[in-house]
Steps between C-alpha positions, in 0.01 A plus 500: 500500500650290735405361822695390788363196670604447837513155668488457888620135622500445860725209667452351807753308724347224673798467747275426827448109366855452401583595884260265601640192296818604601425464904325199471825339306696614784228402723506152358882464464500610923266204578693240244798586683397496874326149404801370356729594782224374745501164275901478525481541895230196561747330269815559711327454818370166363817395413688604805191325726627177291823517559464606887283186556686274251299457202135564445379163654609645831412848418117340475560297852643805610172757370286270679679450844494859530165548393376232733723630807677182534 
């Protein structure tokens, strides 16, 4: 005689903590990028202040007239 066995296997998809790595990448990538374009303006504006003033000796002479008021 001959018996059928049956065999139940059960899967689960963990999907919830792939989503989650997933956001924080983007998350991460979001806050790389906004520092780096923040990083690139100070840079241009530093520059610029320079080149306004005529070179960073006077940019310095210039940062501290205005921040003394004379």
């Amino acid at each position: 005689m001959k018996t059928a066995i049956l065999k139940k296997t059960r899967t689960q998809t963990e999907t919830a903590g792939r989503v989650d790595e997933q956001i924080y990448k983007v998350g991460i990538a979001a806050v790389g990028a906004c520092s780096l374009a923040i990083g690139v303006w100070a840079t241009i504006a530093l520059v610029s202040g320079m080149a306004a003033s005529g070179g960073p000796g006077a940019l310095i002479a210039d940062w501290f007239r205005a921040v003394i008021g004379s």
